[in-house]
N, C-alpha and C positions, 0 to 999 in steps of 0.2 A: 361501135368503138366506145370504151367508158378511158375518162382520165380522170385519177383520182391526185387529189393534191396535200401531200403527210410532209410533217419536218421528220428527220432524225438524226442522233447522234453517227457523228464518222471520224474516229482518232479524238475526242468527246470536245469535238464543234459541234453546234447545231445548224444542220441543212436543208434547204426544202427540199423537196422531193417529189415529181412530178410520173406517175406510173403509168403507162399507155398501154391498154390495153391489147394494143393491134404492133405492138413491136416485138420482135423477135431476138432483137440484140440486145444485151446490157451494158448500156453506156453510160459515162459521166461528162457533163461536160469540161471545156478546157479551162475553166476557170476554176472549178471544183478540185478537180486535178493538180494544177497549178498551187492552191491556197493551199491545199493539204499535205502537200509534194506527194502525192501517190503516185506509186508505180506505176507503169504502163505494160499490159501484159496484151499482147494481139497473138492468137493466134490462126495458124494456118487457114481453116474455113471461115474466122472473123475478118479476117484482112479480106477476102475475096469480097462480102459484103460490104464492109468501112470502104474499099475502091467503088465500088458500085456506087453506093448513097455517093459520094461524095461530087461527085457531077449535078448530084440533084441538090444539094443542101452541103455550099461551103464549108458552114461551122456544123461539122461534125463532131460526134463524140470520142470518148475512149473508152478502151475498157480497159477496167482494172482491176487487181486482183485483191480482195478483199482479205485481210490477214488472216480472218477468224476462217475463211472457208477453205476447207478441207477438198484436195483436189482429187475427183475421181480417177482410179488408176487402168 
């Protein structure tokens, strides 16, 4: 498992950014979320794993949906 550790621009803050190689989900955490007011977009197979994790690790993430990405139809 590699984790690499980058800042970048989001809504043009600068943020760290911490990328884990061995995850599967794209999350932000709730303070990320929160500072930025970003959306919150779960869907259907993300919810079934954000329930999952969350037994394992209270402070879970979100996910959210990025303005600039264009969603597959």
């Amino acid at each position: 498992m590699n984790i690499f550790h980058s800042r970048c621009h989001v809504i043009g803050k600068l943020c760290s950014l911490i990328i884990d190689g061995g995850s599967s989900v794209n999350v932000a955490s709730l303070r990320l979320v929160e500072k930025l007011n970003l959306p919150i977009l779960v869907e259907r197979a993300q919810r079934k794993e954000i329930e999952k994790n969350r037994e394992k690790n209270k402070k879970h993430g979100h996910v959210c949906e990025h303005p600039n990405k264009k969603r597959a139809t």
